[in-house]
Steps between C-alpha positions, in 0.01 A plus 500: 500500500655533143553130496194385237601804314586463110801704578640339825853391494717458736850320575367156442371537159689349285310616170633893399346617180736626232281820546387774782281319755156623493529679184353411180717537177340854370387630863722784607603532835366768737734784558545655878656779606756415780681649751830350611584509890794207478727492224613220366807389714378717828524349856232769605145400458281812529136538563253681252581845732847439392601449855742159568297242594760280547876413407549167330781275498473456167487733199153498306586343173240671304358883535203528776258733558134584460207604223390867666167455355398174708437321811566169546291264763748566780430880515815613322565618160504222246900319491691504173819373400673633160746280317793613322770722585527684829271816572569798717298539833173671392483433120186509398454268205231373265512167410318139361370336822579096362383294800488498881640302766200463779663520840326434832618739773378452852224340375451824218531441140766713357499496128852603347482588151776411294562781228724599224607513136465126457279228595728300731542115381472200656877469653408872653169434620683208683770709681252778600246272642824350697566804639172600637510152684761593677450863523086348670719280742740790581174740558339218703799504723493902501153511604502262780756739630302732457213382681279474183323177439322296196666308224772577263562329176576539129143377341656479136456690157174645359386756216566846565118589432428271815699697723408847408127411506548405873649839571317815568512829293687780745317755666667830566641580765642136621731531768716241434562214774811597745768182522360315808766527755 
């Protein structure tokens, strides 16, 4: 758990530094390519196979989607988010990876980078770590009726280097992992 971590933050902190989390002053930040499978504003949250894995009842307030070169610890393609303006379904952008939000999802971490032209501040950081509570306690409630079991939660903020050394390189020829309905 991320919780001794140098770079853990979560809702309760209450100290934000006036720069990006995790980075130091003249360390650039790793750039990822990114798909995007939910644009920002989108009520349909697709799966890395681009099939719907589910229709939310609210929009996604960011762009979501996945880093084709990686794996994350719950079998799928590593989760990004992009900031900034909305994208079209399927962009495929480059862009600075700034942080991570580590979620738990039954009982699987799920690391969510959060990407884009600018490191997000403290105020950001903030609203984005609100929404993946809620979106963990929405999930939780989606998986139970789904059948699936194990804990879901929001585990806070860490360094974008942490999350990328937990996932895997890809291996050609992934299949992808069909919505689980």
């Amino acid at each position: 758990m991320l919780k001794d971590s140098l770079w853990h933050e979560t809702l309760n902190d209450t100290h934000y530094s006036s720069r990006c989390v995790g980075r130091q002053e003249s360390s650039e930040p790793l750039v990822v390519e990114i798909i995007v499978e939910v644009p920002r504003g989108s009520f349909l949250k697709r799966g890395s196979t681009g099939r719907v894995d589910f229709i939310s009842p609210l929009p996604c307030p960011f762009n979501y989607g996945s880093v084709p070169d990686y794996l994350g610890l719950d079998g799928d393609l590593l989760d990004a988010l992009v900031l900034g303006p909305r994208l079209p379904f399927g962009t495929r952008i480059r862009a600075k990876a700034w942080g991570a939000v580590t979620m738990t999802d039954g009982g699987l971490i799920d690391d969510k980078l959060v990407c884009g032209d600018y490191c997000p501040d403290a105020l950001e950081r903030r609203k984005i770590l609100q929404f993946f509570h809620l979106y963990a306690k929405c999930k939780g409630l989606l998986n139970v009726w789904r059948g699936r079991r194990g804990r879901n939660a929001c585990d806070g903020w860490c360094d974008s280097s942490h999350a990328l050394a937990r996932a895997k390189p890809l291996r050609r020829g992934w299949p992808g992992i069909p919505p689980a309905f």
